[in-house]
PDB file of N, CA, C and O in Angstrom:
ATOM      1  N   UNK A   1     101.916  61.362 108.732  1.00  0.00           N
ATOM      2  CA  UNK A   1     100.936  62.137 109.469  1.00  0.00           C
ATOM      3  C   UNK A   1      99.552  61.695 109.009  1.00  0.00           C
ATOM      4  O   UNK A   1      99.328  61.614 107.801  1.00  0.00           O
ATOM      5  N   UNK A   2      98.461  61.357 110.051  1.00  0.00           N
ATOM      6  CA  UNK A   2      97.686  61.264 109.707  1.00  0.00           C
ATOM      7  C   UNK A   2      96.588  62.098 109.055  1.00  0.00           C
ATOM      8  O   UNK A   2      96.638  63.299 109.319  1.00  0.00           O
ATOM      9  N   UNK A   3      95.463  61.628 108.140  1.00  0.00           N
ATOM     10  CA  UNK A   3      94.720  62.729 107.762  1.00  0.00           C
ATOM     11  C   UNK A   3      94.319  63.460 108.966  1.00  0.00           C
ATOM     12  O   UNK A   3      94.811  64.552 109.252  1.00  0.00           O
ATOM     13  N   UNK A   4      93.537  62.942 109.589  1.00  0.00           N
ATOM     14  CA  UNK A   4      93.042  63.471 111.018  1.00  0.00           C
ATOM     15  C   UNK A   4      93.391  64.366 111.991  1.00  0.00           C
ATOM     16  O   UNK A   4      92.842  65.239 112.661  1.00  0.00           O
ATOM     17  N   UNK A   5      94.602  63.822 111.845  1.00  0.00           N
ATOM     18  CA  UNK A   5      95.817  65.202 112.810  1.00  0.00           C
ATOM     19  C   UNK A   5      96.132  66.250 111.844  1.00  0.00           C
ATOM     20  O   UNK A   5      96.052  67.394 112.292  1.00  0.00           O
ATOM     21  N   UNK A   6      96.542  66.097 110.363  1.00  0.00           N
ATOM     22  CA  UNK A   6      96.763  67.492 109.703  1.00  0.00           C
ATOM     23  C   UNK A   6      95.167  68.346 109.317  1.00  0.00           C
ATOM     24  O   UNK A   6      94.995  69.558 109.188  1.00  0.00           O
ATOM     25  N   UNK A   7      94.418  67.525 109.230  1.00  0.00           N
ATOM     26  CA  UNK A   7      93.194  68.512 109.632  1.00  0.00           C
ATOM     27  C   UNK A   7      92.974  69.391 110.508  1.00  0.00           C
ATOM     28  O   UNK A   7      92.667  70.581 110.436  1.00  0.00           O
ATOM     29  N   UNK A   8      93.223  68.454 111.633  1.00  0.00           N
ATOM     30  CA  UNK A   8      92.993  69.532 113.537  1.00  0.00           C
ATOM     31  C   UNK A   8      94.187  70.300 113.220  1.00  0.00           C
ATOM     32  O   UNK A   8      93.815  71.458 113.413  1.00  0.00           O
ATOM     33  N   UNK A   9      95.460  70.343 112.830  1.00  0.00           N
ATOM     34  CA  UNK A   9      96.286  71.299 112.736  1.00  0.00           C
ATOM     35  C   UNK A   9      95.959  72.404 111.554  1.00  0.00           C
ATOM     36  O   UNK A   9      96.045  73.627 111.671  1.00  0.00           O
ATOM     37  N   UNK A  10      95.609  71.744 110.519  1.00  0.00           N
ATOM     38  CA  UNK A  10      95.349  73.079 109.643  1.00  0.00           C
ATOM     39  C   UNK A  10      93.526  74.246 110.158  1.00  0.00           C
ATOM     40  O   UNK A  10      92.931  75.303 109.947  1.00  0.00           O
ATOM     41  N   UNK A  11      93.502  73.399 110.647  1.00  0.00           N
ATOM     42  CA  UNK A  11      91.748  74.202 111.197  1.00  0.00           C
ATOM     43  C   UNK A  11      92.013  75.120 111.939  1.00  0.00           C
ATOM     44  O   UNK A  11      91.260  76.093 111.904  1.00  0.00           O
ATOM     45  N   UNK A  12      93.352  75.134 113.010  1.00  0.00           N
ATOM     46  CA  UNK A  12      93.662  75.143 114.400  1.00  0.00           C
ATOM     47  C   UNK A  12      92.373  74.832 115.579  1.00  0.00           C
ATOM     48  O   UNK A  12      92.114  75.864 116.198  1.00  0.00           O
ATOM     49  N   UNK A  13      91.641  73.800 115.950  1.00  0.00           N
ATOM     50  CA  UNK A  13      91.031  72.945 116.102  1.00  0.00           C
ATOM     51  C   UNK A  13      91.784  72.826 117.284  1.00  0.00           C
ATOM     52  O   UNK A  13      93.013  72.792 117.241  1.00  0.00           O
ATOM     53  N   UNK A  14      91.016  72.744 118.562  1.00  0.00           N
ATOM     54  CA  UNK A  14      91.344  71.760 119.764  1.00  0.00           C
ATOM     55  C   UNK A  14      90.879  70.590 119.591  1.00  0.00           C
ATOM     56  O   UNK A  14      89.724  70.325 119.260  1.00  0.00           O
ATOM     57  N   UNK A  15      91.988  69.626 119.863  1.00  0.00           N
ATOM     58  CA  UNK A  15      91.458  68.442 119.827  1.00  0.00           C
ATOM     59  C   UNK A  15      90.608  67.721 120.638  1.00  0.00           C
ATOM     60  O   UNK A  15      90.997  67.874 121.796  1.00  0.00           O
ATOM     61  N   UNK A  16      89.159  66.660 120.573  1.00  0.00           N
ATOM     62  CA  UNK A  16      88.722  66.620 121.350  1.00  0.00           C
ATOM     63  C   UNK A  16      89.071  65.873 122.299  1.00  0.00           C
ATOM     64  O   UNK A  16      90.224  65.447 122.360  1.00  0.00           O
ATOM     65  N   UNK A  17      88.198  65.592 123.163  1.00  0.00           N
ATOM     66  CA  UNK A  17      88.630  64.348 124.858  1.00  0.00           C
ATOM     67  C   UNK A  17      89.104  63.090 123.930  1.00  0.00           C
ATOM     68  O   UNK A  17      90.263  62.684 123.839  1.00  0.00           O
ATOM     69  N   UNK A  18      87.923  62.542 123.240  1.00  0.00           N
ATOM     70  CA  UNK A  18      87.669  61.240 122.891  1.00  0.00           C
ATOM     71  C   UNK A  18      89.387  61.090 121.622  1.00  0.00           C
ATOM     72  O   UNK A  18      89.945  60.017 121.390  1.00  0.00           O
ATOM     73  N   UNK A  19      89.860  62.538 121.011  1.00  0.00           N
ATOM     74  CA  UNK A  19      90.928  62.055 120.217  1.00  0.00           C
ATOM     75  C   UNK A  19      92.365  62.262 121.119  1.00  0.00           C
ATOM     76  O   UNK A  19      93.313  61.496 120.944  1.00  0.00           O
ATOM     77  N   UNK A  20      92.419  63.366 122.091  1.00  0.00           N
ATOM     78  CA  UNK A  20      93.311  62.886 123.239  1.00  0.00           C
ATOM     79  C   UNK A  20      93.550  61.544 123.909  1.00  0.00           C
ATOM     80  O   UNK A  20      94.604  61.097 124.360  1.00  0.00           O
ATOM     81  N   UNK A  21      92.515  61.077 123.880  1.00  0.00           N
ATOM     82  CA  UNK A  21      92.893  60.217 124.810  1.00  0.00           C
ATOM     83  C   UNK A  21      92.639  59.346 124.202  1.00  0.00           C
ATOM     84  O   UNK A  21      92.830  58.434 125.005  1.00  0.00           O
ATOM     85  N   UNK A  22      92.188  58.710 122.920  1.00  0.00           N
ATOM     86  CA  UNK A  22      92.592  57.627 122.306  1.00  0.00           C
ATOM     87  C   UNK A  22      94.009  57.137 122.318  1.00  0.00           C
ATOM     88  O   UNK A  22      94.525  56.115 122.768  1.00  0.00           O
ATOM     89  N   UNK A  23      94.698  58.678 121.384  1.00  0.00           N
ATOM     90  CA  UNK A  23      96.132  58.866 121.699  1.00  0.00           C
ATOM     91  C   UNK A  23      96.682  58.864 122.763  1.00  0.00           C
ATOM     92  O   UNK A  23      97.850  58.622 122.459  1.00  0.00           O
ATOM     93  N   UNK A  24      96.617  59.016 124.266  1.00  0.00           N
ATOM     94  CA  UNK A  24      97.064  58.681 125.292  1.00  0.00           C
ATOM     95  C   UNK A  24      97.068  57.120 126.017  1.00  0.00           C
ATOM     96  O   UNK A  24      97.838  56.591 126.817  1.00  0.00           O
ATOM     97  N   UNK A  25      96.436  56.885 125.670  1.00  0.00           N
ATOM     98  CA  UNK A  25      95.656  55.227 126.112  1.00  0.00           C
ATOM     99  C   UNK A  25      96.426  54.685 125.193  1.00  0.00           C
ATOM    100  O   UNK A  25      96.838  53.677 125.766  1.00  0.00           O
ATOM    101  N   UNK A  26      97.113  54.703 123.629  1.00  0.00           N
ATOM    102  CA  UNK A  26      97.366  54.040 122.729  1.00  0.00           C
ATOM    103  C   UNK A  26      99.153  54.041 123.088  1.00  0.00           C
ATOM    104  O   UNK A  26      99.979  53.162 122.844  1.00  0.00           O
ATOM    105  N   UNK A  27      99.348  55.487 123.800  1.00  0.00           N
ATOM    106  CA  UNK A  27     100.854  55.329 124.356  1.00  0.00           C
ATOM    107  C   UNK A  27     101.209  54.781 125.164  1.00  0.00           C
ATOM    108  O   UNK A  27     102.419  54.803 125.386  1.00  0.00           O
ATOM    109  N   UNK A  28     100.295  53.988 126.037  1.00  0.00           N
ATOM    110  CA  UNK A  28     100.809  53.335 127.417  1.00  0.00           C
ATOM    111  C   UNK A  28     101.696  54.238 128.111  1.00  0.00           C
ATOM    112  O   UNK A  28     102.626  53.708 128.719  1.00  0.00           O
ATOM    113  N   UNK A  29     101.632  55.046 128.132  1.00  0.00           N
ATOM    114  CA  UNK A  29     101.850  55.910 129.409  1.00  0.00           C
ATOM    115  C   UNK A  29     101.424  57.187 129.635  1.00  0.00           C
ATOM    116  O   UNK A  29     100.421  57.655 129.097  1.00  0.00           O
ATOM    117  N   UNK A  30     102.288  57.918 130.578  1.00  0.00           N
ATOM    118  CA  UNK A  30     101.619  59.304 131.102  1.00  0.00           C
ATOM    119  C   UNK A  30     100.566  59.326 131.913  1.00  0.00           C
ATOM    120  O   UNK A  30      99.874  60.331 132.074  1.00  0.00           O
ATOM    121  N   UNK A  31     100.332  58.011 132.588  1.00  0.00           N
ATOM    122  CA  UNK A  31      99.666  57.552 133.916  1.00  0.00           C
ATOM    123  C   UNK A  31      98.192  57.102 133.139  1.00  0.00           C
ATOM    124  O   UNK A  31      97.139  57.194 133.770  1.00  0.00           O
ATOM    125  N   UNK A  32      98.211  56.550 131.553  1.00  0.00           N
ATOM    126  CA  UNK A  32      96.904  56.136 131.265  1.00  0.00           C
ATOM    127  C   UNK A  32      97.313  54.507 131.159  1.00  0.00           C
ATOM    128  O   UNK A  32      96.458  53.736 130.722  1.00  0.00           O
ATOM    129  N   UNK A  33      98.664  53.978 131.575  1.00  0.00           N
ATOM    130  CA  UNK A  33      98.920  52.520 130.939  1.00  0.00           C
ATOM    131  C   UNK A  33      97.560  51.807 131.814  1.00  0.00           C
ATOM    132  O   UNK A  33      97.077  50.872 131.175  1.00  0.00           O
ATOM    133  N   UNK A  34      96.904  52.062 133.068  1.00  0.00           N
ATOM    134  CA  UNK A  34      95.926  51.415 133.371  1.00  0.00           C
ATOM    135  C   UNK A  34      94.561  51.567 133.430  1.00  0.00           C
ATOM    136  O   UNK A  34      93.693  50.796 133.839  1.00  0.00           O
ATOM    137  N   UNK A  35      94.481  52.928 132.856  1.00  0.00           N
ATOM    138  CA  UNK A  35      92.769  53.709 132.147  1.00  0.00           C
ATOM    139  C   UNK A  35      92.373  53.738 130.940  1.00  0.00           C
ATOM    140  O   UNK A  35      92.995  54.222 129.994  1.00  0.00           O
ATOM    141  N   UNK A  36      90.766  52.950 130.901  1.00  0.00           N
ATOM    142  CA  UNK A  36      90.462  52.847 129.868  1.00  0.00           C
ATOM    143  C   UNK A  36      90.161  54.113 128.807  1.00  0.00           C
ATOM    144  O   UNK A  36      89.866  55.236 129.215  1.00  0.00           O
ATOM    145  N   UNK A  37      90.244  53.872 127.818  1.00  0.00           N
ATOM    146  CA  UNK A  37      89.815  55.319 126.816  1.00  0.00           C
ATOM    147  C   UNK A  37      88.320  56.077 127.069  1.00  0.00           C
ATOM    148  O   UNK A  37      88.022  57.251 126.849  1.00  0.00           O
ATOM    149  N   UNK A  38      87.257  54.671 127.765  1.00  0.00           N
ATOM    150  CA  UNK A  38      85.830  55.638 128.265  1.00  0.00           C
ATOM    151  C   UNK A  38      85.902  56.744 129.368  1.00  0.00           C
ATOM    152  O   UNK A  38      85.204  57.754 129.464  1.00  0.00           O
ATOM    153  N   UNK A  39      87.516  56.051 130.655  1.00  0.00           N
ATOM    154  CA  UNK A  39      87.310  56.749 132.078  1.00  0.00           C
ATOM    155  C   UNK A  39      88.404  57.784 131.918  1.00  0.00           C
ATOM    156  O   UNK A  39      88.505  58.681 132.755  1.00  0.00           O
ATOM    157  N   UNK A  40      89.266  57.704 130.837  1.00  0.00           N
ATOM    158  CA  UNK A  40      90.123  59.173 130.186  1.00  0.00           C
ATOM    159  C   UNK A  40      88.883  60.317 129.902  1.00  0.00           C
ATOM    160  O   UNK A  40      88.604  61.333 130.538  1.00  0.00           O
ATOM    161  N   UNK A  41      88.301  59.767 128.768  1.00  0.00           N
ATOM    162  CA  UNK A  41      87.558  60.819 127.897  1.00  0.00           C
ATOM    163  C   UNK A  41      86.611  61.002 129.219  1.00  0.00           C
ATOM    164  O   UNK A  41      86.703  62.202 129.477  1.00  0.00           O
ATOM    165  N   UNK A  42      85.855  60.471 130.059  1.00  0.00           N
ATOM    166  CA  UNK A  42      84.964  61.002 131.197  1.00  0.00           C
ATOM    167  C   UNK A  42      85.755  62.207 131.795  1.00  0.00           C
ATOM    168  O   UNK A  42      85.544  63.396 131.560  1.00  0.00           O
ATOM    169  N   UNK A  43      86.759  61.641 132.660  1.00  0.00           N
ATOM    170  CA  UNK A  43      87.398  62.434 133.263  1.00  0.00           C
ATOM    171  C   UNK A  43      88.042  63.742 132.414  1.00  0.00           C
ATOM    172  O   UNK A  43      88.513  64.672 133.067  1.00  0.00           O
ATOM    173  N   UNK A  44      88.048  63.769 131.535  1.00  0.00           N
ATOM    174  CA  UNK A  44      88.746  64.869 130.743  1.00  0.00           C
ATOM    175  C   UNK A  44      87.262  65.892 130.480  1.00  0.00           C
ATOM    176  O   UNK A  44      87.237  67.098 130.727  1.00  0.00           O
ATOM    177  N   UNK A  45      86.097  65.104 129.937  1.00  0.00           N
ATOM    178  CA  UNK A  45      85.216  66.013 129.406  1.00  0.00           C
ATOM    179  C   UNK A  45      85.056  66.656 130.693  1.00  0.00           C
ATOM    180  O   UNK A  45      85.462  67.818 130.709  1.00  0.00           O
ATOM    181  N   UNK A  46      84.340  66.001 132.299  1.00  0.00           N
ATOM    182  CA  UNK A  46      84.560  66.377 133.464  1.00  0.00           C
ATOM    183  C   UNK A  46      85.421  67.568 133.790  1.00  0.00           C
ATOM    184  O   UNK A  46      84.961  68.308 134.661  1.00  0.00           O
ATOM    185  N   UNK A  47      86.511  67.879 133.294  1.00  0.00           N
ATOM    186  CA  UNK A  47      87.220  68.709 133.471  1.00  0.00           C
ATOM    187  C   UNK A  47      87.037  69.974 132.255  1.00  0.00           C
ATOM    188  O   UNK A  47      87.398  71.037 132.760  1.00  0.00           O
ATOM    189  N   UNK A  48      86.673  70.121 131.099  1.00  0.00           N
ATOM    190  CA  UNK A  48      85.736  70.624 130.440  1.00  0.00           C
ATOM    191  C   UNK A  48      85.068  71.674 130.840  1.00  0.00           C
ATOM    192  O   UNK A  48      85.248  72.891 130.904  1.00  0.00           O
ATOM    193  N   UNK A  49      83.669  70.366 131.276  1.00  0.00           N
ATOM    194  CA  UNK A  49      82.643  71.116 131.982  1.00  0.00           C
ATOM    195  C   UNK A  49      82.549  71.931 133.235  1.00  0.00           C
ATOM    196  O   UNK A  49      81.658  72.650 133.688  1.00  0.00           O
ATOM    197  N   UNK A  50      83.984  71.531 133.742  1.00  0.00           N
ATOM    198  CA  UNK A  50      84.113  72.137 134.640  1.00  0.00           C
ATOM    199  C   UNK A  50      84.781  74.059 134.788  1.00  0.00           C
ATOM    200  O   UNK A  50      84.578  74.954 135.609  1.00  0.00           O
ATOM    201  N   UNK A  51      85.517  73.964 133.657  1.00  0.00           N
ATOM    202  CA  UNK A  51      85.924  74.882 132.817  1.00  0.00           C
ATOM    203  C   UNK A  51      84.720  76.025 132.488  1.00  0.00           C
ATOM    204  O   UNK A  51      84.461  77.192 132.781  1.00  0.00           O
ATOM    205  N   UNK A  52      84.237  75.080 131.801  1.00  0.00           N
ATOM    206  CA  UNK A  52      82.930  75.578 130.624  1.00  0.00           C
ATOM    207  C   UNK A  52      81.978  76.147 131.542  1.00  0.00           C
ATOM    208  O   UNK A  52      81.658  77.336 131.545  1.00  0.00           O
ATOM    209  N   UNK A  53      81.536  75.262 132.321  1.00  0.00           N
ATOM    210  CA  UNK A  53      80.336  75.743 132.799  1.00  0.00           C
ATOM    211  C   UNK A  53      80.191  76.522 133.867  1.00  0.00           C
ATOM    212  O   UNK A  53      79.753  77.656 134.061  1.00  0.00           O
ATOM    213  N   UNK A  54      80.875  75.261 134.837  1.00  0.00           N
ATOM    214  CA  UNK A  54      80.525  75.894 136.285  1.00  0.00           C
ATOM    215  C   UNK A  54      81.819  76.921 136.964  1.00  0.00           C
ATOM    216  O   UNK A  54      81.571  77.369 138.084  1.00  0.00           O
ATOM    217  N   UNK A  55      83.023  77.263 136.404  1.00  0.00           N
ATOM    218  CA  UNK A  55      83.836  78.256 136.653  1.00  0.00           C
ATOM    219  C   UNK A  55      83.412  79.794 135.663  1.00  0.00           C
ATOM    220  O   UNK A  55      83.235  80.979 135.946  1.00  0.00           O
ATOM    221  N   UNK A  56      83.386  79.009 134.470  1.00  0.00           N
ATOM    222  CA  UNK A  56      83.369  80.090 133.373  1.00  0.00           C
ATOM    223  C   UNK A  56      84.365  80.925 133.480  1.00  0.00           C
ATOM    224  O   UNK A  56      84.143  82.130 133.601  1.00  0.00           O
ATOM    225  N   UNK A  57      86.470  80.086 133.435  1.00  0.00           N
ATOM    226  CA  UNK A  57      87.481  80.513 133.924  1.00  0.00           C
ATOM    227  C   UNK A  57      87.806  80.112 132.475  1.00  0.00           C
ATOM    228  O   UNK A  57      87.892  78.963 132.042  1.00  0.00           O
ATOM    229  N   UNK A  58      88.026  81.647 131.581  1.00  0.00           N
ATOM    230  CA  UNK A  58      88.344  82.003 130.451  1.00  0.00           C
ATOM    231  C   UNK A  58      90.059  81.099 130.195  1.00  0.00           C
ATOM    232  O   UNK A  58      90.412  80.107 129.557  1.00  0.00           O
ATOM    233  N   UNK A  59      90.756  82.109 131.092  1.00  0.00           N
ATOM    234  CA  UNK A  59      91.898  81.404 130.983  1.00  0.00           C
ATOM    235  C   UNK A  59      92.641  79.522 131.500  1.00  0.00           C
ATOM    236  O   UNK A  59      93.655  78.868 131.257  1.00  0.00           O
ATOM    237  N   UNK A  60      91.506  79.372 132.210  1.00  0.00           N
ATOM    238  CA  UNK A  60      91.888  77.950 132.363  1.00  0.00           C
ATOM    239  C   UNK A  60      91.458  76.924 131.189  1.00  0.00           C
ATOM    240  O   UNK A  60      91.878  75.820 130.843  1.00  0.00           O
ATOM    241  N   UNK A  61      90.529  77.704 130.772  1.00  0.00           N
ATOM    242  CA  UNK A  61      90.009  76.620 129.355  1.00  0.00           C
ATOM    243  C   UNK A  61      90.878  76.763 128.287  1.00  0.00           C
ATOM    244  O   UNK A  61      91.240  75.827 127.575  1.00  0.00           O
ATOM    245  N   UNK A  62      91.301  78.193 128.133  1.00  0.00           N
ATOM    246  CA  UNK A  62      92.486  78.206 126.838  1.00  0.00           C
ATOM    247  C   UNK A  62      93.728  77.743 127.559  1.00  0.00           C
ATOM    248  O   UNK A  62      94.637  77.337 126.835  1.00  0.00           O
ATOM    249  N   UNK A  63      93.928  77.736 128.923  1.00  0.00           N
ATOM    250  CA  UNK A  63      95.444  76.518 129.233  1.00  0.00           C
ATOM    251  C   UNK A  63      94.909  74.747 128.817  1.00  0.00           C
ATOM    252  O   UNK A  63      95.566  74.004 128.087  1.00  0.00           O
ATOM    253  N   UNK A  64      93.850  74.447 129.357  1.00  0.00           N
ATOM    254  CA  UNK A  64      93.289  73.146 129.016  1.00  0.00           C
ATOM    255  C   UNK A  64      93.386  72.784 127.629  1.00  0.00           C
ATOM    256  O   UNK A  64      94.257  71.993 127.265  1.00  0.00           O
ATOM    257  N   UNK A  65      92.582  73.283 126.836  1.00  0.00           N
ATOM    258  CA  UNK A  65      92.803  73.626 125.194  1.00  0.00           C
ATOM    259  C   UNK A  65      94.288  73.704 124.785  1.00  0.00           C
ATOM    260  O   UNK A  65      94.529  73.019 123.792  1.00  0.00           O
ATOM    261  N   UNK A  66      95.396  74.396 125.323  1.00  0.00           N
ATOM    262  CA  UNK A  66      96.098  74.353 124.846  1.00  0.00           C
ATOM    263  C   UNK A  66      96.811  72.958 125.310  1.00  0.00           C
ATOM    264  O   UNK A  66      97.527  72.337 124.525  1.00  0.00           O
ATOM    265  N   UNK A  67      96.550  72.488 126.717  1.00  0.00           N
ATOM    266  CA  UNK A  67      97.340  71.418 127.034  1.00  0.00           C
ATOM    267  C   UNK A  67      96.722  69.569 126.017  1.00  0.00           C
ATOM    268  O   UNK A  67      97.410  68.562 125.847  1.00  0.00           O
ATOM    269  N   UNK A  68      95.292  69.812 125.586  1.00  0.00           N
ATOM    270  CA  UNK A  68      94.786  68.877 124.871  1.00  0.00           C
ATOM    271  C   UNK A  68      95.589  69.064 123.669  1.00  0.00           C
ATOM    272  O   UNK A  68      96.200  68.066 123.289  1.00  0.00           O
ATOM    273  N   UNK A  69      95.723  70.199 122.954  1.00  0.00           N
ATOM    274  CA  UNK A  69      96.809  70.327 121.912  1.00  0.00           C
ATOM    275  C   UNK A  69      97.941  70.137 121.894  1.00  0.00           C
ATOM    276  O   UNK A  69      98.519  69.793 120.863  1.00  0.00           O
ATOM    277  N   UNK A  70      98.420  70.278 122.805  1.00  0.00           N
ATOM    278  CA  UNK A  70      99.856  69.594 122.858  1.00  0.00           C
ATOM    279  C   UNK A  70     100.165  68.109 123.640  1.00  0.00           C
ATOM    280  O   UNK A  70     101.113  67.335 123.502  1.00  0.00           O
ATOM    281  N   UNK A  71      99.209  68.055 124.340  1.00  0.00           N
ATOM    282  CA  UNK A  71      99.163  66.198 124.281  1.00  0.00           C
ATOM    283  C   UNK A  71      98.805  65.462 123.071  1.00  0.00           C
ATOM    284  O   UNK A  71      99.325  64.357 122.918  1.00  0.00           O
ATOM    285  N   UNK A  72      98.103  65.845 122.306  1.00  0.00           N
ATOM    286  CA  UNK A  72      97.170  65.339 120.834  1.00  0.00           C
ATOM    287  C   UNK A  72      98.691  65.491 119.303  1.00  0.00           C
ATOM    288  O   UNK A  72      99.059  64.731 118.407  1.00  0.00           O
ATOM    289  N   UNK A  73      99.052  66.677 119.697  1.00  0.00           N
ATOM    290  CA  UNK A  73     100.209  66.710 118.587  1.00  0.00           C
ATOM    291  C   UNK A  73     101.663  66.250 119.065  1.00  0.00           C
ATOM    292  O   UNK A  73     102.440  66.030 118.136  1.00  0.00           O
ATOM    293  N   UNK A  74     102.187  66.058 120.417  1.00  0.00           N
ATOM    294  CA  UNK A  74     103.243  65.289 120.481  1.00  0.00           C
ATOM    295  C   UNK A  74     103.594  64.078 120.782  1.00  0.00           C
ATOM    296  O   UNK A  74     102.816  63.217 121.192  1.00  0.00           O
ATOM    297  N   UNK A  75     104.716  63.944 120.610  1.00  0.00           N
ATOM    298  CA  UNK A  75     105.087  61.946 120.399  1.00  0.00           C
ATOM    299  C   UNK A  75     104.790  61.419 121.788  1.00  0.00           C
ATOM    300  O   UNK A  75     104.774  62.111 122.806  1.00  0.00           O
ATOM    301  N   UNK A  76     104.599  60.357 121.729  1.00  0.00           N
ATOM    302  CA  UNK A  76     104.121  59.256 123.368  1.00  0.00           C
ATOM    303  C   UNK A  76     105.511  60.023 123.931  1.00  0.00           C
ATOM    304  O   UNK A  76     105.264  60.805 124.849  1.00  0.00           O
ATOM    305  N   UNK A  77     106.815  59.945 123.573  1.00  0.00           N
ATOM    306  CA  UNK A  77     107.841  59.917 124.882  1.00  0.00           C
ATOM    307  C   UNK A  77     108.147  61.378 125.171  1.00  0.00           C
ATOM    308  O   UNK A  77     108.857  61.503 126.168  1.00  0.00           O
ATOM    309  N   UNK A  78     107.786  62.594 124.538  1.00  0.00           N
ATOM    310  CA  UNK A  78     107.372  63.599 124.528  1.00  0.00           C
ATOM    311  C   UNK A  78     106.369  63.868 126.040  1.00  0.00           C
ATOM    312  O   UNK A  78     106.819  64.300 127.101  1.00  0.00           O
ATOM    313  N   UNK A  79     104.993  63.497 125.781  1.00  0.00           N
ATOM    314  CA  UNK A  79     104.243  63.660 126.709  1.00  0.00           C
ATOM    315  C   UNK A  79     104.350  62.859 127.812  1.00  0.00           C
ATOM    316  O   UNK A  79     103.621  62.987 128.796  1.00  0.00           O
ATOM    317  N   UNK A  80     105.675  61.604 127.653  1.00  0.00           N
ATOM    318  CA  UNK A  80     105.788  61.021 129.470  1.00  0.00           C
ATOM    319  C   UNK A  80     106.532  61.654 129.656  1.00  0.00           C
ATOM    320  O   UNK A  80     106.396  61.946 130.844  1.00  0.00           O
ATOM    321  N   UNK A  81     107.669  62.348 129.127  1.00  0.00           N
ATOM    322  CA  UNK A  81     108.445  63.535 129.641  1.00  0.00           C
ATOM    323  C   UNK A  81     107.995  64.482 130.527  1.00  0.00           C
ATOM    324  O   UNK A  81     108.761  64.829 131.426  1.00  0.00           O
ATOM    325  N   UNK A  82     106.945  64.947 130.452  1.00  0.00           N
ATOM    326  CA  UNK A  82     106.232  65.814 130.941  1.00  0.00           C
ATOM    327  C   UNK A  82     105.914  67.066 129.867  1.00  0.00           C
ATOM    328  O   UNK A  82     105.115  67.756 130.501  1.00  0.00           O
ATOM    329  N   UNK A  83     106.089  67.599 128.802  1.00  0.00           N
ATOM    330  CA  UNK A  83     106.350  68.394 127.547  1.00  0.00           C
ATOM    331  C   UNK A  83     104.935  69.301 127.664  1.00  0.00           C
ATOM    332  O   UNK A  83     104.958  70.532 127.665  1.00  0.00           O
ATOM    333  N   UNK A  84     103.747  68.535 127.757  1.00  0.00           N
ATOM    334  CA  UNK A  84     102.844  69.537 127.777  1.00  0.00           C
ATOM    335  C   UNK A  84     102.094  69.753 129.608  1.00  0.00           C
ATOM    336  O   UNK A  84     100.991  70.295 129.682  1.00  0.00           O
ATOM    337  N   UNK A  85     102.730  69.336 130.795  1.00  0.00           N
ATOM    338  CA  UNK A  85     102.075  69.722 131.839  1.00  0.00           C
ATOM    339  C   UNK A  85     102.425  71.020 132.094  1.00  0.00           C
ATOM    340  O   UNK A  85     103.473  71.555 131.730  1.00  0.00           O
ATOM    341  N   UNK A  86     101.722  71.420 132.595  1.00  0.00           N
ATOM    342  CA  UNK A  86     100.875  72.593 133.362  1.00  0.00           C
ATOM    343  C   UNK A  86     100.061  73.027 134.540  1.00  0.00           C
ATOM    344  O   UNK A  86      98.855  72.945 134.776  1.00  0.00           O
ATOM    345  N   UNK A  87     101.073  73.511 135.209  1.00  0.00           N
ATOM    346  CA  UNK A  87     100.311  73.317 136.565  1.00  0.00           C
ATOM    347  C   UNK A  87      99.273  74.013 137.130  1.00  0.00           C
ATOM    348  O   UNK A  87      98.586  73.774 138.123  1.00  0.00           O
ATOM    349  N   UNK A  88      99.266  75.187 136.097  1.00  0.00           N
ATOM    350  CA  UNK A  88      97.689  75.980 136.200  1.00  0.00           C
ATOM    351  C   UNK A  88      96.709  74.904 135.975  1.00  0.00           C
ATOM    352  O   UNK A  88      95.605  75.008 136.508  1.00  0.00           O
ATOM    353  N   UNK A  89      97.046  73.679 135.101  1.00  0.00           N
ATOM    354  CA  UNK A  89      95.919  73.252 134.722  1.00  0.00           C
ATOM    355  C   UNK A  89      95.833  71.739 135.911  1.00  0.00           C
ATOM    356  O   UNK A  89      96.859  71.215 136.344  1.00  0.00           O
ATOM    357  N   UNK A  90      94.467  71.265 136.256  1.00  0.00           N
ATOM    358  CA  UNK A  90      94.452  70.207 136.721  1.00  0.00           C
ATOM    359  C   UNK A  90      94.456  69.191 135.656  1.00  0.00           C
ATOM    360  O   UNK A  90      93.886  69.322 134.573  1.00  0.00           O
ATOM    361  N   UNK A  91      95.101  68.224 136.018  1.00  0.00           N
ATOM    362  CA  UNK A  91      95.371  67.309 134.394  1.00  0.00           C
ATOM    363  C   UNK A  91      94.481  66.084 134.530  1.00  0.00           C
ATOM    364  O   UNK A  91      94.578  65.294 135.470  1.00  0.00           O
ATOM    365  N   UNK A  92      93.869  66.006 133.833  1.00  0.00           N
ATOM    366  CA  UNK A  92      93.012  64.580 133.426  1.00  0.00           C
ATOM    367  C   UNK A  92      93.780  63.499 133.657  1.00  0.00           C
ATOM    368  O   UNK A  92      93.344  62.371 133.427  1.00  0.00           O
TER     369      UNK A  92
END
């Protein structure tokens, strides 16, 4: 385990865009084998702000949050499984 990940787990810490989707981009799959890690993390913060700002939809940000957490803490064949989708949530 990395330091990095038992940190965000002991903090309980959402993980951010830029460490999702390093980790997604680094699995070759889950529909990132052909997106770069800049147009993940765009599109994800995008979805964020979209959260954050312009809904100000309490519960869609703690499904989002929770779905960045469970893409960020499970294995690549885990998350092409489908393990953390959610269909409340629109997925990055």
């Amino acid at each position: 385990m990395s330091l990095l990940f038992a940190l965000a787990v002991l903090s309980g810490c959402t993980p951010t865009c830029e460490e999702v989707c390093d980790k997604l981009v680094a699995c070759e799959n889950a529909g990132t084998e052909r997106m770069s890690t800049a147009e993940c993390r765009e599109s994800c913060e995008d979805q964020r702000t979209l959260y954050d700002e312009t809904w100000d939809d309490v519960a869609k940000r703690e499904a989002f949050d929770a779905e960045l957490t469970c893409l960020y803490e499970s294995e690549c064949a885990e998350v092409e499984e489908g393990v953390c989708y959610d269909e409340a949530v629109w997925s990055f």
